[in-house]
Each structure stands twice: as structure tokens, then as C-alpha cells.
N, C-alpha and C positions, 0 to 999 in steps of 0.2 A: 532530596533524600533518595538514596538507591539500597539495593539488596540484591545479593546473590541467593538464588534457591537452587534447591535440586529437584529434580526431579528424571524419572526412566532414565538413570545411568545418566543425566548430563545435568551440568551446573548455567547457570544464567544470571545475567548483571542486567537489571530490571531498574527502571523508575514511573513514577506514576505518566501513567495515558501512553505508554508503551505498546507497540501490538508487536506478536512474537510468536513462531511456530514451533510447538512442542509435541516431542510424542502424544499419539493419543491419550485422551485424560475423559472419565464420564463424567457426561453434561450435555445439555442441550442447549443450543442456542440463545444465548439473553439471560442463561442461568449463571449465578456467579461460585467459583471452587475458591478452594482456599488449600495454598500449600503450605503448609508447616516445617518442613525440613528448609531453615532460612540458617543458611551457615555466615553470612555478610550483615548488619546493617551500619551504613552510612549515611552524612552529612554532619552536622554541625561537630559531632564527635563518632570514630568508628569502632564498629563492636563486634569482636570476631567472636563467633562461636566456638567450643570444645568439646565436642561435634560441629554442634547446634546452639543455635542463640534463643535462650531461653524467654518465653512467649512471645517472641516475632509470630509471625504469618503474612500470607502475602495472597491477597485476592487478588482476583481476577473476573476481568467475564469472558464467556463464550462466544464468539462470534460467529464461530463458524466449525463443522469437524468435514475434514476433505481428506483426497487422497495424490500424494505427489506425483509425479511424473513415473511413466512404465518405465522399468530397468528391464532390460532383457538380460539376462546370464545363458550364453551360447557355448556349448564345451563339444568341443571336438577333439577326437583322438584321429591321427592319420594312418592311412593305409588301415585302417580298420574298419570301415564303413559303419562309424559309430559318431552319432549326432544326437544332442541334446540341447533344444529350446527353453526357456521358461521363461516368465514375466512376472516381473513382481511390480505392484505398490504400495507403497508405506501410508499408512494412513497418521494424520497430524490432525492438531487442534491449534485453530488458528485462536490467539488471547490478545484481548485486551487489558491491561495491569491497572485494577484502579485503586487499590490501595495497600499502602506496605505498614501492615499493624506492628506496635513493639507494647510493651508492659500487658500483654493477653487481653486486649482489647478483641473486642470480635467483631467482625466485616458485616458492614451492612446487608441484607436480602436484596436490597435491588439495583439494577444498575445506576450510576446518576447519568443525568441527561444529556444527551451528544453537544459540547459547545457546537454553536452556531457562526455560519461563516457572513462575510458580512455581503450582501447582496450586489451584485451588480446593477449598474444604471440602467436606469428605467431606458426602451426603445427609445422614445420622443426624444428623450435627451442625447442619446448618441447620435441622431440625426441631426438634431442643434447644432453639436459640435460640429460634426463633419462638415454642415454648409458653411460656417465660420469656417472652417480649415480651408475649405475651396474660394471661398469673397476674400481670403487673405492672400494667398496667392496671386502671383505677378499672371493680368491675360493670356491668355495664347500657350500657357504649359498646362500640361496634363494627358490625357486621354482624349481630350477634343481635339485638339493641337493635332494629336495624331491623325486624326480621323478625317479630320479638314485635309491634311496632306495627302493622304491615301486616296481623298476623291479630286484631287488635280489631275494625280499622275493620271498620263495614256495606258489605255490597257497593251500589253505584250503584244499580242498578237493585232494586226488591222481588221477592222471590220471588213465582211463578204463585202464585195463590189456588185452593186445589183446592176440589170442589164435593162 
């Protein structure tokens, strides 16, 4: 299922567990909004709005509120000894999408819980492997191989001749 919302002069094609940078929006961190101006919903059937699609909504949670990258606007006039700096940043609200309501259902208060990823092998075990990787392999290749050769060769230069 997806949805386009609006929001600050811009539209967005959203589906759940979505993360996505929107102009600023108030909320704090871990808090969930809910936008209302949902002009899209999709999936098994789609349903435009006229405007608006009447009681959609589309929660979200707040992850994060930041600010993007410095823009400098530099304006110079010539032969006029006229220079102008400024810096700006755009401040954004980084979202998480966790749920796209239709028939005026209302959005749960709290976030639901971060799926979990699935763990990496235990140390003991990657070292298991690794010595089977090395007992499997033909003698004399590797990094030893190497190293054995390295201490045959003569060094470059002759040793001092003592007197």
C-alpha cells in the first residue's frame, strides 16, 4: 500500500517503514505526526482524491529534526566594489512512515518496535571456519609460503667484511 501526501508546498509517494526528508514539521524525536492532506491512496484498488482523500492520514515518526548543508548565495556587482556573502541552512525533519490510515482510523501514540537484524556469528565460530579454510587448502600456499621465501632470499647488499 502507498500514498501521496502533502505537505510545505511538496507532494510525496510514501509506503510503510519508508524514511524521507521533509521540510520542517513540529515534533520531537520518537514523537509520531500525522499528515492529513493524503491526495493518493494505493494498492489493491487506487483512490484519488478531489482534493483530498477523504479520512486517509498518514503517520509518521520523528527521527530526527536537522539542518542540511550551508548554501552560500555570493552576489557581486563589477567595477562597483560591491560584494555580498550570506549562508543559509534549510532545516528538515528526517520521517519514518509507519502507518498509512484510510476510512478515519486514527494512528497509534507510539512508535512500533525497530525490526531486529539478524546477528552475526559468534567470534569462536568465525575462527572455526577460518582454520577449516586453511587445513583445506593445498601446503606451501598462503602467507607462509610467502614468508618462507622471503627468508631464503640473500639480503641486497653484502655483509661488512670484518678484519
Amino acid at each position: 500500500m502507498f500514498a501521496v501526501f502533502k505537505t510545505g508546498g511538496k507532494q510525496y509517494r510514501v509506503a510503510a517503514e519508508d524514511v524521507l526528508k521533509v521540510d520542517k514539521v513540529k515534533g520531537e524525536p520518537g514523537e509520531i505526526v500525522e499528515f492529513g492532506e493524503v491526495l493518493v491512496v494505493g494498492g489493491d484498488s487506487l483512490t484519488l482524491g478531489a482534493p483530498t482523500v477523504a479520512g486517509a492520514m498518514v503517520a509518521a515518526e520523528v527521527l530526527d529534526q536537522a539542518r542540511g548543508p550551508k548554501i552560500i548565495a555570493f552576489k557581486k556587482r563589477r567595477r562597483k566594489n560591491s560584494r555580498r556573502k550570506r549562508g543559509y541552512r534549510q532545516e528538515f525533519t528526517l520521517l519514518r512512515i509507519t502507518e498509512i490510515l484510510t476510512e478515519g482510523r486514527k494512528a497509534s501514540k507510539t512508535a512500533p518496535p525497530k525490526p531486529q537484524r539478524a546477528q552475526a556469528p559468534a567470534p569462536a565460530a568465525a575462527e572455526a571456519e577460518e582454520g577449516a579454510a586453511e587445513s583445506a587448502s593445498a601446503p606451501g600456499e598462503g602467507r607462509q609460503a610467502r614468508s618462507k621465501k622471503a627468508e631464503k632470499r640473500p639480503s641486497k647488499r653484502p655483509a661488512a667484511k670484518s678484519k
